[in-house]
C-alpha positions as a Markdown table, in Angstrom:
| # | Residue | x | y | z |
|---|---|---|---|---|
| 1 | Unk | 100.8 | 81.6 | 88.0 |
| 2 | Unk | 102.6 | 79.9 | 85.7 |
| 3 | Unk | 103.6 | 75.9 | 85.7 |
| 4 | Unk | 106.2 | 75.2 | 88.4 |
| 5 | Unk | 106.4 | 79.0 | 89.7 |
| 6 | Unk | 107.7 | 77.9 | 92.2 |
| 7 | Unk | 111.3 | 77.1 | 90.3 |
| 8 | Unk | 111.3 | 80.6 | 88.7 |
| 9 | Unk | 111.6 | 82.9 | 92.2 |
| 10 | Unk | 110.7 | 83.0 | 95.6 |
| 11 | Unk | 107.3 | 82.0 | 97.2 |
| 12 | Unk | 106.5 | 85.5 | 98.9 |
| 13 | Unk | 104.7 | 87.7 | 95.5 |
| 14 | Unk | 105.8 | 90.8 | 95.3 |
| 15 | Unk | 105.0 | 93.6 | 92.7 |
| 16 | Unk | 106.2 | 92.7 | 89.3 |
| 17 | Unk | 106.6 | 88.9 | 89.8 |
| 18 | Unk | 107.9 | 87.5 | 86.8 |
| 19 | Unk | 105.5 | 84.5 | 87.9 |
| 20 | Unk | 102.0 | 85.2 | 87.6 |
| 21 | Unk | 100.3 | 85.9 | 84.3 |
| 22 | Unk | 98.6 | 88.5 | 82.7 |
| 23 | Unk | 94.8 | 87.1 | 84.0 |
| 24 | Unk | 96.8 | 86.1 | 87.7 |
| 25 | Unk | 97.6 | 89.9 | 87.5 |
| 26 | Unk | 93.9 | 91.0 | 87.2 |
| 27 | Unk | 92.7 | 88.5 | 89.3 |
| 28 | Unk | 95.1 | 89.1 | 92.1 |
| 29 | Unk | 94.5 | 93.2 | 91.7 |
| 30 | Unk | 90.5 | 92.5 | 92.5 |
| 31 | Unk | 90.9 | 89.6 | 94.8 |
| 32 | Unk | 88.8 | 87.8 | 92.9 |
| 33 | Unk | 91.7 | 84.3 | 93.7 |
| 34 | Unk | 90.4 | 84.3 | 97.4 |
| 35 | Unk | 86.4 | 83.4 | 96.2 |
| 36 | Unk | 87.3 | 79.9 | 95.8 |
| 37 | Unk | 87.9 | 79.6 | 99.5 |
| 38 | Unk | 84.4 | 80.6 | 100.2 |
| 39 | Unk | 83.5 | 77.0 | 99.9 |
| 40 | Unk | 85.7 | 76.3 | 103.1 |
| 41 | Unk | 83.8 | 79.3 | 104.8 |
| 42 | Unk | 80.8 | 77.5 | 103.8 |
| 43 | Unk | 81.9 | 73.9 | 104.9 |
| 44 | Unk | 83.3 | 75.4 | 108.3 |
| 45 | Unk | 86.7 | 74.8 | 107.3 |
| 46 | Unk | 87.6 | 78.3 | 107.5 |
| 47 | Unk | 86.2 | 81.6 | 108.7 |
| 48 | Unk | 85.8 | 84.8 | 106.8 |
| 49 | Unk | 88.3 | 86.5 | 109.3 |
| 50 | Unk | 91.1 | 85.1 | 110.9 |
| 51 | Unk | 94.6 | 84.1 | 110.6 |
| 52 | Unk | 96.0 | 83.1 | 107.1 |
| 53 | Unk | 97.6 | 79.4 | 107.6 |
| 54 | Unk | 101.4 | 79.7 | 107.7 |
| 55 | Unk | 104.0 | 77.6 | 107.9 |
| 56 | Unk | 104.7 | 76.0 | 111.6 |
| 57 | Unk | 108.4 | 76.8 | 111.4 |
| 58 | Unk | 107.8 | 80.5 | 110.9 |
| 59 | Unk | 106.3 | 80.3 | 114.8 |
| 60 | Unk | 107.9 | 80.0 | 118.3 |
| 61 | Unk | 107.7 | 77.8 | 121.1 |
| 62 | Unk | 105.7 | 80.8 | 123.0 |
| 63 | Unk | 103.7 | 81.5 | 119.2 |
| 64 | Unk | 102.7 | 77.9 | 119.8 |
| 65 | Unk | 100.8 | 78.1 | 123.1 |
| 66 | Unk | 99.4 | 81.0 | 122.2 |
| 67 | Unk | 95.4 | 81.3 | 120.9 |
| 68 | Unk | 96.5 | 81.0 | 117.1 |
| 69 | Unk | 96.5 | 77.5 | 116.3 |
| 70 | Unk | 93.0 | 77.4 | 118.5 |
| 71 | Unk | 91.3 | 79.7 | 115.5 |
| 72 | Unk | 90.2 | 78.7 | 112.4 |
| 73 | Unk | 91.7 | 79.8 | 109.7 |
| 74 | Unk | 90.5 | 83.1 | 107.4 |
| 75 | Unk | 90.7 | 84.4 | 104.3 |
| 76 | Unk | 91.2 | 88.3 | 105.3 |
| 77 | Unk | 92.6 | 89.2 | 108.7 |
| 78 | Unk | 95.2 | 91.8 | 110.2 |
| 79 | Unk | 98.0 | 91.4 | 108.1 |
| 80 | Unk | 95.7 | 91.5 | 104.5 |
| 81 | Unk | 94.5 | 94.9 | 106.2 |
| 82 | Unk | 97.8 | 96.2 | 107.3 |
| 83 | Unk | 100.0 | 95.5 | 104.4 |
| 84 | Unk | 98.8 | 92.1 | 102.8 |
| 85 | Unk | 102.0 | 91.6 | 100.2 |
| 86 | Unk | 104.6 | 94.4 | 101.3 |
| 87 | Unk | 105.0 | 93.0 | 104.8 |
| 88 | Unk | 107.6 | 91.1 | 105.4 |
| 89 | Unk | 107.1 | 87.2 | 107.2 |
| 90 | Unk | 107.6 | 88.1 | 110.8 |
| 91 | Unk | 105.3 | 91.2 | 110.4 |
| 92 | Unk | 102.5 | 89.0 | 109.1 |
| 93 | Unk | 103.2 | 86.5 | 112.0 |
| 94 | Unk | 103.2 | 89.4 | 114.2 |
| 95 | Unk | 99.9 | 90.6 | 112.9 |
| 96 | Unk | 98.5 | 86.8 | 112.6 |
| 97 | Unk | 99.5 | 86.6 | 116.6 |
| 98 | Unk | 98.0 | 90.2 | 117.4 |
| 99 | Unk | 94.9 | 88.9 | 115.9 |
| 100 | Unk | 94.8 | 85.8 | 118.0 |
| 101 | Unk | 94.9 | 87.8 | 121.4 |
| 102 | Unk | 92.2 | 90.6 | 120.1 |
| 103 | Unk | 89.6 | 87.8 | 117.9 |
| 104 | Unk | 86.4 | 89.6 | 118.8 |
| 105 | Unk | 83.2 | 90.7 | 116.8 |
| 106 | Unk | 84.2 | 94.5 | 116.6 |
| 107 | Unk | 87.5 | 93.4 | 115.5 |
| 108 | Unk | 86.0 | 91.0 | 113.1 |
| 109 | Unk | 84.1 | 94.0 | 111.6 |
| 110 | Unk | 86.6 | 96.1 | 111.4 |
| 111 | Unk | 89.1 | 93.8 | 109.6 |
| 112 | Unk | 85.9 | 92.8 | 107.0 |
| 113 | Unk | 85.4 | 97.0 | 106.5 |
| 114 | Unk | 88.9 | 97.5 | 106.2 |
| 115 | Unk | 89.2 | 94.5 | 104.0 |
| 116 | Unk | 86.8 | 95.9 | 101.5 |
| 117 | Unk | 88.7 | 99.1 | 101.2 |
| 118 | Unk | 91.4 | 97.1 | 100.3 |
| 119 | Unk | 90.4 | 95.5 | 97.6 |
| 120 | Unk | 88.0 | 98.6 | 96.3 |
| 121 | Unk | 91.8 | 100.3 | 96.2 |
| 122 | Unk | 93.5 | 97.3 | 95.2 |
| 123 | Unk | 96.4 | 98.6 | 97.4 |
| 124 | Unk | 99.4 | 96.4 | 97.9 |
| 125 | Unk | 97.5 | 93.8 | 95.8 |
| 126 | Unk | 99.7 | 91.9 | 93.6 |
């Protein structure tokens, strides 16, 4: 992205974002942003699936006691899968939640396989 984006438009990308440059674009389209955060899978900071970190706000009282916050976070999960940029914010929390109460090895694998499809296709990736 460009210098101070974040003063051009909004903070959710969507496609054509006046924001991100022509070598965001490509790297976005592969994926190839998220490999930096391999080093937090690697230092245990993170997991490989999970829930992507959002903002605190974005959750309810009942969100909050749930499983979420328990998890660490990942850098794929449901909501990548099921719609990664065209969701809007309470679909991802939604997803994010969903993933909290069904966290499991199968699920894991699926999300990974479904993951890789994703970014073979380079569906919804902007």
């Amino acid at each position: 992205m460009y210098l101070n984006a974040d003063k051009i438009g909004p903070t959710i990308t969507k496609e054509g974002d006046r924001r991100i440059t022509k070598v965001g674009k490509i790297l976005r389209k592969l994926s190839i942003d998220e490999l930096p955060q391999m080093v937090n899978v690697f230092l245990g900071q993170m997991s490989l699936v999970g829930y992507r970190p959002g903002v605190r706000e974005n959750y309810s009282e009942a969100d909050l006691k749930s499983r979420i916050f328990d998890l660490k976070p990942g850098i794929t999960g449901y909501a990548q899968v099921m719609g990664r940029s065209t969701l809007t914010r309470e679909e991802k929390r939604n997803w994010e939640l969903k993933y909290a109460e069904d966290a499991s090895f199968l699920v894991d694998l699926k999300i990974i396989l479904l993951t890789i499809k994703k970014v073979v296709t380079g569906e919804a990736a902007y």
